[in-house]
C-alpha angles and dihedrals in degrees: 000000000000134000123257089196161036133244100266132149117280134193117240138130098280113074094217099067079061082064102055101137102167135087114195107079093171123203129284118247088220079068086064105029131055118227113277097195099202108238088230112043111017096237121142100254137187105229098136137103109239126189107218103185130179123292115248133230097271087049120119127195113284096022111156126182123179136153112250094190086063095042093060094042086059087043100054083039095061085035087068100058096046118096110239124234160323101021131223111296071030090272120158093210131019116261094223095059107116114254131178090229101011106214114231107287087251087065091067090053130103120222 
């Protein structure tokens, strides 16, 4: 991947993407990592080993390459050990996982 563009200002229908001031947008770890589903919980978690190198010559700024055959397969392989849903009292997370601002537990609930 590599980006075509800059951060820049954009119309829309919210006013705030006309105040965009910066300009370093960086680059988004999913890019790098495959989804590592935890088998608890569901989240998207980061329990993998990943190999940053040094960028080339030919590199620009925010290239990513990764290849997206491995990271499925990583994906289907820690989709296999989660516990699908609903739980049991048809929750969709247990409501005695640690958060930093725990939702209302019907929040956790499927309908």
């Amino acid at each position: 991947m590599r980006q075509t563009g800059g951060i820049t200002p954009f119309d829309s229908r919210d006013p705030d993407s006309s105040r965009v001031y910066w300009r370093e947008g960086g680059v988004h770890q999913n890019f790098a990592f495959p989804v590592h589903a935890d088998p608890v919980s569901g989240m998207h978690c980061w329990h993998q080993r990943v190999r940053v190198e040094r960028a080339e010559p030919d590199d620009m700024r925010g290239d990513v390459l990764t290849d997206t055959n491995a990271s499925m397969d990583v994906y289907r392989e820690w989709l296999d050990m989660t516990r699908p849903g609903p739980r049991p009292d048809n929750l969709r997370r247990p409501l005695w996982m640690l958060r930093s601002v725990k939702p209302d537990p019907e929040a956790y609930r499927l309908r």
